[in-house]
Every structure is written in C-alpha cells, then in structure tokens.
DRENDRENZA-448238 format. One line per 5 residues: number of its first residue (from 1); their letters; for each residue x, y, z of C-alpha. Coordinates in pm, whole numbers, plus 50000, padded with zeros to 5 digits. Each point is the difference from the previous one (the first is absolute). Example, Ala and Ser with C-alpha at 12.3 -4.5 7.8 and 13.67 -1.06 7.14 Angstrom:
<sites>
1) as) 51230,49550,50780  50137,50344,49934
</sites>
This chain:
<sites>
1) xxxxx) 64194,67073,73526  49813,50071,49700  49980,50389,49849  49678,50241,49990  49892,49915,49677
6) xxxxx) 49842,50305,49758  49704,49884,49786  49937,50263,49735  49723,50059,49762  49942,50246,49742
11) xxxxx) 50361,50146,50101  50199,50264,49812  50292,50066,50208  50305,50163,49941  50352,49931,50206
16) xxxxx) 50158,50246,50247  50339,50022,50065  49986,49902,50373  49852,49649,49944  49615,50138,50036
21) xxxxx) 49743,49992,49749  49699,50269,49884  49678,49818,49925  49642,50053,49853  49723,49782,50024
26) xxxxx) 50157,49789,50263  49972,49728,50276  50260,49868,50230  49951,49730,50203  50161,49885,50343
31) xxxxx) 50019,49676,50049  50104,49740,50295  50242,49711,49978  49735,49776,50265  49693,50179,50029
36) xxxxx) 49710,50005,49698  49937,50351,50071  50031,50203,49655  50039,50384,50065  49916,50219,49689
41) xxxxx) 50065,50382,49951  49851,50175,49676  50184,50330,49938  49689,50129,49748  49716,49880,50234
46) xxxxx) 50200,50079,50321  49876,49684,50158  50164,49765,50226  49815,49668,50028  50087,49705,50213
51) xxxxx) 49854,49682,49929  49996,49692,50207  50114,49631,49893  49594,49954,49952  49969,50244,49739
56) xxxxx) 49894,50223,50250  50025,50393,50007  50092,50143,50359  50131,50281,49954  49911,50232,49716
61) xxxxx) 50184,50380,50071  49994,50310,49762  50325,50141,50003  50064,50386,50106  49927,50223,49655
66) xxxxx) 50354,50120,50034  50142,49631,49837  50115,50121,49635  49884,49728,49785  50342,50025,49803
71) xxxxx) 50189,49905,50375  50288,49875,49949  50054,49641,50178  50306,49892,50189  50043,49677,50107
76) xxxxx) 50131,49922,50368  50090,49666,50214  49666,49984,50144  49767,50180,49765  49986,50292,49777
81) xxxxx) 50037,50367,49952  49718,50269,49832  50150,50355,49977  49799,50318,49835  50356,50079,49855
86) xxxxx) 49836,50244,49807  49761,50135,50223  50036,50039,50362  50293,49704,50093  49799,49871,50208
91) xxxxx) 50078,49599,50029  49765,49718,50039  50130,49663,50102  49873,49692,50090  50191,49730,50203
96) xxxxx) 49948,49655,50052  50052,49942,50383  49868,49659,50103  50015,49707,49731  49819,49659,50153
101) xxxxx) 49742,49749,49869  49742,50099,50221  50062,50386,50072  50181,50264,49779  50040,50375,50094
106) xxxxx) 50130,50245,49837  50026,50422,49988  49891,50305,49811  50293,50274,50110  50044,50391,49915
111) xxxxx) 50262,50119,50189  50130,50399,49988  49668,50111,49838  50049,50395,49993  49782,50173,50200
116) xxxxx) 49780,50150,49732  49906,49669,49886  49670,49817,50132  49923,49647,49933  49658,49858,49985
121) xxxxx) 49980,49599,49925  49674,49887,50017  49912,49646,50113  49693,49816,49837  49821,49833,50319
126) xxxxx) 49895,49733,49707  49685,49960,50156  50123,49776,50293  50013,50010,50384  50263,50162,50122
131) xxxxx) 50133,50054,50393  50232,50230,50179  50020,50363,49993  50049,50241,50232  49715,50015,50370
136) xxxxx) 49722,50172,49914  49720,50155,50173  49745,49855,49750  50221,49651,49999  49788,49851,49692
141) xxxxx) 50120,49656,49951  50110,49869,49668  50207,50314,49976  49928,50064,49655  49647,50177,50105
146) xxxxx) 50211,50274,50135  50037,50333,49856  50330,50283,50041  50080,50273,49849  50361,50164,49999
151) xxxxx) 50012,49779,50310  50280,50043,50176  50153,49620,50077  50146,49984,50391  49930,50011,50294
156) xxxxx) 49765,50284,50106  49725,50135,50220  49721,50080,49771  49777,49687,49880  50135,49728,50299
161) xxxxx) 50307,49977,49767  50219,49907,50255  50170,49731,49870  50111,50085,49635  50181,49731,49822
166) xxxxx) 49948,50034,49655  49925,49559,49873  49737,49923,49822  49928,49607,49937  49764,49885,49735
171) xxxxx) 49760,49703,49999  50204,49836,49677  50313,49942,50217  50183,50331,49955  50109,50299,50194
176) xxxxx) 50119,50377,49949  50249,50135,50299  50081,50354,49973  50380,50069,50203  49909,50219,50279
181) xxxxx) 50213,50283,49895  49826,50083,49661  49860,50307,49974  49605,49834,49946  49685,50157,49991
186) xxxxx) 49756,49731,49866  49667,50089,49744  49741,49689,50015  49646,49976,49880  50059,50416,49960
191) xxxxx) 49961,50092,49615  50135,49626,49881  49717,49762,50195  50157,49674,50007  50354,50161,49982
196) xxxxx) 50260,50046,50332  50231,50298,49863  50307,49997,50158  50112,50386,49972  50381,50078,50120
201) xxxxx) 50092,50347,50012  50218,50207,50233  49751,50175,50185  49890,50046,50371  49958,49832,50214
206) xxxxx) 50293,49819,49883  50401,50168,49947  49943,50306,49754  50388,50133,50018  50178,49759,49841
211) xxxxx) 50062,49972,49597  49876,49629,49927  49811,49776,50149  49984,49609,49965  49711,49755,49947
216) xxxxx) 49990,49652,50026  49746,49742,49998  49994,49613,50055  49759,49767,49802  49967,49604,50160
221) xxxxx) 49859,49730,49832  49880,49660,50146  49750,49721,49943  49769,50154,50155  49939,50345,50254
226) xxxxx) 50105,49734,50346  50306,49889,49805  50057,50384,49865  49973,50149,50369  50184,49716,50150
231) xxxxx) 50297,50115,49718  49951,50377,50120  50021,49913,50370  50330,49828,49906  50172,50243,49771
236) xxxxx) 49893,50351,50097  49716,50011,50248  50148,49799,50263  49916,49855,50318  49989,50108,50409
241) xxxxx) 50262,49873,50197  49801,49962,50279  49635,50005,50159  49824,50187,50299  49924,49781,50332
246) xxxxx) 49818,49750,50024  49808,50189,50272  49866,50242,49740  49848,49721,49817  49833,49795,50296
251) xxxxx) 49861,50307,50203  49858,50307,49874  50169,50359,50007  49756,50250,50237  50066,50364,49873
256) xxxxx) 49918,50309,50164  49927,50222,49709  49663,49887,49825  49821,50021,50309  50186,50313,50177
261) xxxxx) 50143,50162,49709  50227,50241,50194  49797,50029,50338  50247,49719,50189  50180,50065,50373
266) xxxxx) 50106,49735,50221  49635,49955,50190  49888,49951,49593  50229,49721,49950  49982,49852,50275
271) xxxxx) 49601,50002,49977  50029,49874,49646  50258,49682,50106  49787,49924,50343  49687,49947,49706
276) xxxxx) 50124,49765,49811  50146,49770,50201  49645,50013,50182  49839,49930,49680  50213,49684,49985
281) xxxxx) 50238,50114,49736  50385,50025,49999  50271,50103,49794  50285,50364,49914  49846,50297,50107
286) xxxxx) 50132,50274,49801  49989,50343,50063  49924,50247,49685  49985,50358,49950  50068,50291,50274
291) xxxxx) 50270,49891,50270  50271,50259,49975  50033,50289,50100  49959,50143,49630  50058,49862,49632
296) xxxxx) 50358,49848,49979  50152,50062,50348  49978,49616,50076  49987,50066,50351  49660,49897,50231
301) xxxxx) 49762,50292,50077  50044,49967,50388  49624,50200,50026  49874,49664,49838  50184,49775,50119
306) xxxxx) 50208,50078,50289  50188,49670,50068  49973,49813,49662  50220,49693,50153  49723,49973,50239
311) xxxxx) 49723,50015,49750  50190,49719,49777  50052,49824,50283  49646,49982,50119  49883,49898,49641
316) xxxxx) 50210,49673,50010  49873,49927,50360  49672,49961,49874  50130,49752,49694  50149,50235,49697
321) xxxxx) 50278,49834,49965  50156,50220,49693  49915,50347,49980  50106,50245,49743  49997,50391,49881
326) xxxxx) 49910,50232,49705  50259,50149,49830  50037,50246,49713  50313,50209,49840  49900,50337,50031
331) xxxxx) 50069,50278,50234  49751,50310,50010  50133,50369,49998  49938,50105,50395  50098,49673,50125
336) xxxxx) 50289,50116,50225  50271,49988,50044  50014,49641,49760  49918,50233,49653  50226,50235,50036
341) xxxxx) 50267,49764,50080  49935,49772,49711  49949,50258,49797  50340,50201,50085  50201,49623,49972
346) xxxxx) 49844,49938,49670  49815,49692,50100  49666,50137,49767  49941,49943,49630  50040,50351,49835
351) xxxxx) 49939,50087,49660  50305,50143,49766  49956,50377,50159  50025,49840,50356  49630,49990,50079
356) xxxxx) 49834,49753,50208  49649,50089,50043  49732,49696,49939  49712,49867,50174  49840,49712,50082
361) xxxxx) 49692,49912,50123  50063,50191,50384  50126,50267,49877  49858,50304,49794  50155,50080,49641
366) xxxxx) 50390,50117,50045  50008,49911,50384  50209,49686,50006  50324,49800,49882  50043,49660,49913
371) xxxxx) 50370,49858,50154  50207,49917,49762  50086,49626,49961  50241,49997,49731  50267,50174,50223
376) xxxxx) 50184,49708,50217  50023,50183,50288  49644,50090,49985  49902,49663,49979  50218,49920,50335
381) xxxxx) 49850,50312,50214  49681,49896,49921  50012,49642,50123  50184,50076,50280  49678,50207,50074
386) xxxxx) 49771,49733,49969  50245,49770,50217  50018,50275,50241  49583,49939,49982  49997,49611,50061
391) xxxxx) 50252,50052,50312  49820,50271,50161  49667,49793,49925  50062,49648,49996  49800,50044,49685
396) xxxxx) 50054,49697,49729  50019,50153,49669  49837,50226,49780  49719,50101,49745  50177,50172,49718
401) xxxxx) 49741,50246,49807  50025,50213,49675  50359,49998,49812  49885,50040,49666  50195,50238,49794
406) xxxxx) 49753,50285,49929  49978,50132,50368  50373,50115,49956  50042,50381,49848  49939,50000,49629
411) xxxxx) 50324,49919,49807  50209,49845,50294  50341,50080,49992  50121,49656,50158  50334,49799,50097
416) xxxxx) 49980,49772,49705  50037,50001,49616  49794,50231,49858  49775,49801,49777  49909,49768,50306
421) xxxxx) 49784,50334,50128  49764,50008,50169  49950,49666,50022  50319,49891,50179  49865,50112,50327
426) xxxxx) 49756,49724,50036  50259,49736,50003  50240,50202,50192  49708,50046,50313  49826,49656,49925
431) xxxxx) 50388,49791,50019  50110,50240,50357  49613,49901,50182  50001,49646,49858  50271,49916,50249
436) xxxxx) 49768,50029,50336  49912,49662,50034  49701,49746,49868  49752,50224,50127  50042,50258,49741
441) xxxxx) 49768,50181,49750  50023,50243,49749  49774,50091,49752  50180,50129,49672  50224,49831,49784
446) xxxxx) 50198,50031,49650  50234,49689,49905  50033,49897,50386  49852,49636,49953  50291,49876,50176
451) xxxxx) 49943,50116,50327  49816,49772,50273  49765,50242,50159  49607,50022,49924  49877,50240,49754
456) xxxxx) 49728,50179,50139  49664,50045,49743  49960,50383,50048  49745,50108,50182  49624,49872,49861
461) xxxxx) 49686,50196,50047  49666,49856,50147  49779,49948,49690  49871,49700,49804  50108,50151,49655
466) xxxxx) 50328,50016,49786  50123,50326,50170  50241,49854,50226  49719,49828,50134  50002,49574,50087
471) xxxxx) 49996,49871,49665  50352,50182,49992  50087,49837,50263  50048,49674,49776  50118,50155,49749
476) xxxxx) 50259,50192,50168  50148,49686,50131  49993,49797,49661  50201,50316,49834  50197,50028,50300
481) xxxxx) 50107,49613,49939  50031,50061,49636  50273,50273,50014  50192,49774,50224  49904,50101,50316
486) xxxxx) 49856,49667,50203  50027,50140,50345  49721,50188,49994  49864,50180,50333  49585,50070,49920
491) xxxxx) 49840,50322,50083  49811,50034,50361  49665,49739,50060  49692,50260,49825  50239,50225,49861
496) xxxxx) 50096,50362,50159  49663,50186,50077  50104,50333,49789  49749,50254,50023  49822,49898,50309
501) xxxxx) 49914,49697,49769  50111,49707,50216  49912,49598,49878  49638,49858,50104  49946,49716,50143
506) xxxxx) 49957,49750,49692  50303,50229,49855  50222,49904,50295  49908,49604,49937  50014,49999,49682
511) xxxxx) 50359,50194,49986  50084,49748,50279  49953,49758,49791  50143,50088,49679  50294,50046,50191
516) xxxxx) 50051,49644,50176  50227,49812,49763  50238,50293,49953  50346,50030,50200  49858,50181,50317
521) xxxxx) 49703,50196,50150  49996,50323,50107  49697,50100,50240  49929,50370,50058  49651,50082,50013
526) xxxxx) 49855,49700,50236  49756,49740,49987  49850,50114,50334  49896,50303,49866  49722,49866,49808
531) xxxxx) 49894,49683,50219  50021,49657,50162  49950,49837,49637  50307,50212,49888  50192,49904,50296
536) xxxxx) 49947,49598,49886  50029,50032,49658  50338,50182,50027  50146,49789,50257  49915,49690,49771
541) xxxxx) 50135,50157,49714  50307,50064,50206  50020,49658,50061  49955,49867,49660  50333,50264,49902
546) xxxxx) 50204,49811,50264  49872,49705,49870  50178,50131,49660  50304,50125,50174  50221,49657,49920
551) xxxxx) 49901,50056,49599  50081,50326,50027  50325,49964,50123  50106,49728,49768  49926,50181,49681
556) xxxxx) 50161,50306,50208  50353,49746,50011  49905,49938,49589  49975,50328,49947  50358,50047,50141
561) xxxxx) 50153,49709,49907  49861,50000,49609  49789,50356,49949  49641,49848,49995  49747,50196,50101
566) xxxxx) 49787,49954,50323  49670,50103,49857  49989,49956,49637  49684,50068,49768  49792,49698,49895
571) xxxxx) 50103,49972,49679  50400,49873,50161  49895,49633,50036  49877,50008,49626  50174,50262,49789
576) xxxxx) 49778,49937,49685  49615,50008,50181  49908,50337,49826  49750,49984,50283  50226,50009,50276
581) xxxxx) 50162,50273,49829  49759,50255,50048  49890,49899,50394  50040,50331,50216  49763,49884,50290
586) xxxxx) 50204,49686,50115  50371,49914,50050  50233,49725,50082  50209,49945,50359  50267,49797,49823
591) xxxxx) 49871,49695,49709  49790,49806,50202  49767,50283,50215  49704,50207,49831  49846,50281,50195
596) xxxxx) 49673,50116,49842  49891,50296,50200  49653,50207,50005  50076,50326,49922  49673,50156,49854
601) xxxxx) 49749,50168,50273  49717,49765,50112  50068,49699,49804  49935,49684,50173  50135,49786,49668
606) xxxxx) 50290,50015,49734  50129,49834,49692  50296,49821,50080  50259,49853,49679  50208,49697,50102
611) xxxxx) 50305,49951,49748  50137,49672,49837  50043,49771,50381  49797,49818,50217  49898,50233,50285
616) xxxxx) 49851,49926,50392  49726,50309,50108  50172,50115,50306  49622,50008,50141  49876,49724,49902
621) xxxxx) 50231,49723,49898  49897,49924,49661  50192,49928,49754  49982,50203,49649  50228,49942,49665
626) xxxxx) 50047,50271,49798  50005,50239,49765  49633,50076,50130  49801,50275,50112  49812,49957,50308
631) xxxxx) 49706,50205,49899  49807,50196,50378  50215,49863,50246  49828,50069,50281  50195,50204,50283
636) xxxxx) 49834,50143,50348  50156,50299,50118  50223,49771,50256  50160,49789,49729  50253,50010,49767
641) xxxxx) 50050,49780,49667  50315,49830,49966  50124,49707,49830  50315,49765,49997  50174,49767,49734
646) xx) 49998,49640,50074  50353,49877,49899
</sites>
C-alpha cells in the first residue's frame, strides 16, 4: 500500500526530535491508493476541502480556530496527525478508512479534548441540496433551508426531534456522519448563512464531569449522493435486520387516541371496533392513551375495563385479527405501590445527587420518573411486565411512545460510559421493546437503523402549512429514509386534532391520500364522520394501499437484504436532475412508483415532475417519458396522481 503523501508549498519547516515537523504556510494532502478523491488541509486558511475525481468540491470545512497554523504534522498508517504542540495539545487527525474505485471514506478524529476546549468546524453547504438531519417540526425539505442555533444534536422532545442521527448527505455525492457519542450542538444558517457549524463542547445536555471529551466525524465520497448513501448504509449507517408484518402493510392500523384522546372504557372500544367493521373496513385496532390504572403501573384499570380478555376477545370476533397497546417508560410520583418500588430498587434514571424527578407530557413538572433502561435487570422487569400484559390480555404487541433522551432528569447519571450520556438510553429502551414481535412501533431513535420495527413519524398536527402540518408529512418520510430509517410508520389519517382543531373533510382525503404509497395507514379520526363521499373515497383509497402492499413488501425484503430505502425522494432514480433534487411535495415507493399527492387546501390541480424514465399515469394509462413537468394536472378531490416506470 502506498504512503499519505505531504504536498508542501511555501514551507519553512524545521525538524523535531520525535520524527514530527513544525510548519508555516502549509498544505497536506491525504490521498487514496484506488479512489480519485484528493483531501486537502491548509494549516494558514484552516480549510479542509475534498474534491471529487470531477474536479468537484464536496466538502469545503473551516477548521476549529484553535488549529495553530505552526501544527506540527505526524504521519500515521492511515493518515496524519495535527497537534497545537504549542498551544493547547489538542490533536487533529485524519484517517483514511475505506479505499475503493467507486467509494472512499475516511475520518476527522479529536480524541481526549480537555474539557475547557470547544470546537466549532463549520461546513460550507456549497450551495447544493442536501438531506438528512435530525425530525423536525418544521421538516423543510432540502435540509439546507433549515436553521439551529446551539442546537443540541439527539434525540429530544422539543422540535419533533425524535430521531437524532447526526448524517448529512449532499447532492454532489458526499456525506458528513457525526459518531453518536460526540458532544454536538450544531449552528446552521445562524450568524454564517450558508454555513452548518458543528460546535463540540462539554456541556449539558451531554457528560459535563469528565476531563476530555472526544470528537469524531466521518466524510464519504461517491459518484454521486445514491452511490454516497448506498456507501454510508454499508459502512456506518447500516441496515434493519428485519421488517414489521405484512398485516401492517395490507390493512390499516385503527387507533383509539385521535378520536378519544383519553376518554376510552370498554363500551368505547367496543363502539369504536363494531363501526368500522360496519363501515366495511378491517384491520389492528390499537388501543392508545388511558388504560391503567395510573402512569406506569402497567396493569388494566378494572373501572374501565373490567375483563380486558373479554374486551380483546370480542374485538377479534368481529374481524381484528391483531390488536395492540400503548406503551411508554415512565412511572408518575403517586402511582402506587409501582413508584415507590421502582424507585427504592433503583429501576429510575437519577441524576448524580440521586434525583429522579422529570416529566413528561401526563405529568406536571417534577412529578414523574423515566425507568431506567441501561440497567440489565431493569430492562428484564420491565418486559416481563409487558409479557405479564399480553398473557392477561391476549393482546398482540405494543405501541412504544416517547424514549427520547431529554425526558430523563437533567444530567443522567446512567449504567454506561460516561460520554455515551444521555444519549445511551435511547438505544438501551429502543433494543429491550424491539423484541415484541413484527407488530412493534416506537417513535425515537439515535443509531438504531438496525432494528426491524417501524419508526413511528411523531405525532402531526391538522393544518395545511409547514408546522407539522401535511406537507411534513412527505417530508418527514423522505428524511426519515435518508437517515437510514426505511421502515417508516406515518402519522394518523388528518393528523391529531390538537386544540379542538381536528382535520376537515378535504383535509382527511387529501391526508388519505398523501399517505397511500407509504408502508401502512393508520385511521383515527374516521371517514364517517364527515359523509357517505368520505366513506367511498377512503375505502377506495384503502384499496389502492393493498393494491401496493406486494411493492411494499419487496423493497421492505431490499431494504433488509441490501439497506435501500422503501420510499426514497425523487431525485434516487436520477442522482444528477437538480430538479428532482429540490421536490418536497412527491416521493418514491421504491424506483419504479411515484406518488404525487395534493396537499394545498382547495386545489383541484398540481404540477407534477416526472424524472429521466418512461412512466404509465396510474389514472389514466398514458404513457409519459421524462424529465418533464406535467404543468395543472388536474386532480378531483377523490383522486390521487401516481405514476409507474415502464421497464
């Protein structure tokens, strides 16, 4: 294998005894045996550039102020060494991991950065499209539209940021992964527009006792952002191991909670299962919020439902063949006597003086506990719980709700290495719920792509616009697909109805719609609500989704078997359409499937882009070649566009 090689220009240097060197006015480059990538660092402009075999810049970074310009350079078997010898010893290196003709990888590492020290590397977004990111609430789609400040980077409550894997992928074929265990708190479009500024620093909500830190970052490069992603899915990102049932793609879910919220008892349920099947639909009835007997004591409120066997029971008789049950990891003070039992075994996450007061969202400031997941014998009480549940029951499986690492006690003292907190406990709850079965859902995530459950969008609100609203619910599942996640569960049909704000009628259809060539349905608020035309329009919807359900679940065996994902963005069966690149309003179900939904209040028509292909209207059978726009595509409220490839 070849060396690193070290170009240097304009270079005074002088020797040092242990085989390093001090420079001024320098470059170095890293450079790859098989791959054309050339990977430049300037120690006087501080700037790490990548360019592609093309000529093409990818990645352009600023380097942290901190890097002396007189660093002196050690060179290592897979890269090269930068240490502010003189200044703070802190050490920049960059390693050459992956070495191929088509793909090259490599990493920008600072490991045992004392605690004093904060790094800030900001990323040029080069003017380009760029995907990935963390959920949002305001999911704007490219990515680079997005704006954070001191932004924490994990998986948290506030702005939908449930799942927060830190990969970025960028329309020139490269991509920026952040290891989940770097103290990140990301600046982008805030004071440097056009910039991402990745700031490391040992500060809360991440470990703040120990002396040093590390950082590390990996940079891919590819022909183009398919090949790139396809090289991240491989090397870092990874792939699920499994998918849900095939029953949660061909018949819709039926929750309790959009339309009851927390009013449900067995005559509810019962009530609410008896009306659909009358309506003529079928499917898993699921029952949400407000069974037990209080917050965390997993154990049926017998006022509500006095023989829950029998309920269950009566559900399947009239055709629910899988049923399953909301579940979160909290217990609430006054829940007794399961608190104080937890809480005098040790089973809640406390903070370093022992405290373990949160709250979630049923539960008032200080007046709750999140179980503690990283314990082993935590994790085995717990599911012996919930398996206590689906004996007593006959229940199938569960819904798995919140687990994101900012409901636990600020600075979590947790069973783990320290610089893995808070976000450890994600993993640790996500990896012990995973293991009920192909019916589960969860809905938070953090470097968990490999387990074979559906991701559920957090919850969506009942509006046309970009505040968590329909348009996000597109966008949600293209950034969903594009951190590696392609077994993705969509928010409830019309959203949740916060604020006595439930869906209208054309909302209902034309979330209904939006929704049909993604992995499953989930109906909550009903189509009989609003009227007979509802009622037919949602039934053949339903139909056309089944229709889907064999496409679905062979892109769901390719997304196991080689990482693809289910429902890519338009721009996947033509990398280099700068068109496609910037579509937020339609989305793939695997290569050959369009979906291009209505999602704008009281339009009848749409613009509709077909990429490079010959594609087949779904509706009417003819036959376009593309790239072309179809310009006011007309759609009635009981249609939806959609389009597949003739191969």
């Amino acid at each position: 294998m070849l060396p690193i090689l070290l170009s240097s220009f304009l270079v005074l240097v002088a020797l040092r005894p242990m085989g390093g060197v001090y420079a001024q006015t320098t470059e170095y480059s890293l450079t790859f045996n098989e791959a054309s990538t050339v990977v430049n660092v300037n120690l006087q402009t501080r700037e790490l550039r990548v360019v592609q075999s093309s000529g093409q810049v990818v990645q352009q970074i600023r380097l942290s102020a901190n890097l002396d310009p007189a660093a002196v350079y050690t060179e290592t078997a897979a890269g090269f060494t930068l240490t502010n010898a003189a200044t703070d010893g802190t050490v920049l290196e960059l390693a050459r991991e992956v070495d191929t003709t088509a793909y090259s990888q490599f990493a920008v590492i600072r490991n045992e950065v004392p605690s004093s020290v904060i790094n800030v590397d900001c990323v040029n977004l080069l003017a380009t499209n760029w995907y990935g990111g963390p959920q949002q609430k305001h999911q704007y789609w490219p990515v680079q539209k997005l704006r954070f400040n001191r932004y924490s980077m994990l998986s948290k409550e506030a702005n939908n940021s449930a799942v927060g894997d830190r990969y970025w992928l960028n329309a020139y074929g490269s991509f920026l992964y952040v290891d989940p265990w770097t103290p990140l708190f990301v600046d982008q479009n805030y004071g440097q527009p056009g910039f991402m500024c990745f700031e490391t620093r040992a500060a809360l909500p991440y470990d703040t006792h120990g002396t040093s830190y590390d950082v590390r970052y990996t940079i891919g490069v590819a022909a183009d952002a398919r090949a790139a992603h396809m090289g991240a899915i491989e090397r870092i990102l990874g792939k699920p191991t499994g998918h849900p049932a095939e029953s949660m793609v061909m018949e819709p879910i039926w929750s309790t909670w959009a339309r009851y919220k927390r009013d449900i008892n067995d005559a509810i349920v019962r009530q609410f299962a008896g009306e659909i099947v009358s309506n003529g639909f079928r499917g898993q009835y699921e029952l949400d919020d407000d069974w037990e007997w209080c917050y965390g004591a997993l154990t049926f409120n017998q006022t509500k439902f006095p023989n829950i066997r029998n309920t269950i029971t009566a559900i399947r008789q009239l055709g629910f063949a899988r049923t399953t049950l909301w579940i979160h990891p909290f217990i609430n003070k006054g829940c007794e006597p399961w608190y104080s039992e937890a809480r005098r075994r040790g089973y809640l996450v406390a903070d370093h003086t022992g405290n373990t007061d949160t709250e979630w969202w049923n539960s008032v400031r200080g007046q709750a506990a999140y179980v503690d997941f990283s314990k082993a014998e935590v994790r085995e009480w717990f599911s012996a719980r919930l398996q206590a549940i689906l004996d007593e029951s006959g229940i199938d499986s569960f819904k798995f709700d919140a687990g994101e690492s900012s409901w636990t006690p600020p600075d979590p003292l947790l069973n783990g290495p320290a610089n893995r907190r808070p976000s450890q406990i994600v993993g640790d709850y996500l990896r012990t719920v995973a293991r009920f079965g192909d019916l589960v859902e969860v809905r938070s995530a953090l470097g968990t792509q490999d387990l074979p459950v559906f991701v559920r969008m957090i919850d969506k609100d009942s509006n046309w616009g970009w505040n968590n609203g329909l348009p996000t619910l597109i966008t949600t599942l293209l950034q969903l697909n594009m951190v590696g996640y392609p077994l993705v569960l969509p928010d409830m049909v019309g959203g949740n109805g916060y604020d006595d704000s439930p869906p209208s009628k054309e909302m209902f259809i034309r979330w209904l719609q939006a929704n049909v060539f993604m992995p499953s349905i989930q109906y909550s608020f009903v189509p009989w609500d609003f009227d007979a035309e509802t009622v037919q329009i949602a039934l053949a919807m339903t139909e056309l989704h089944r229709r889907m359900a064999p496409a679905i679940m062979e892109r769901f065996a390719l997304a196991v078997s080689d990482g693809l994902p289910v429902n890519p963005p338009l721009w996947w069966v033509d990398p280099s359409d700068q068109t496609a690149q910037q579509i937020y309003d339609q989305y793939l179900l695997g290569d050959d499937i369009i979906a291009a939904p209505v999602i704008v209040e009281n339009a009848r028509a749409r613009d509709i882009y077909l990429p490079r292909g010959s594609w087949t209207d779904g509706n009417s059978g003819e036959l376009h070649t593309g790239p072309k726009w179809l310009r006011n595509y007309p759609v009635p409220l009981a249609m939806v566009p959609y389009f597949t490839r003739k191969v």
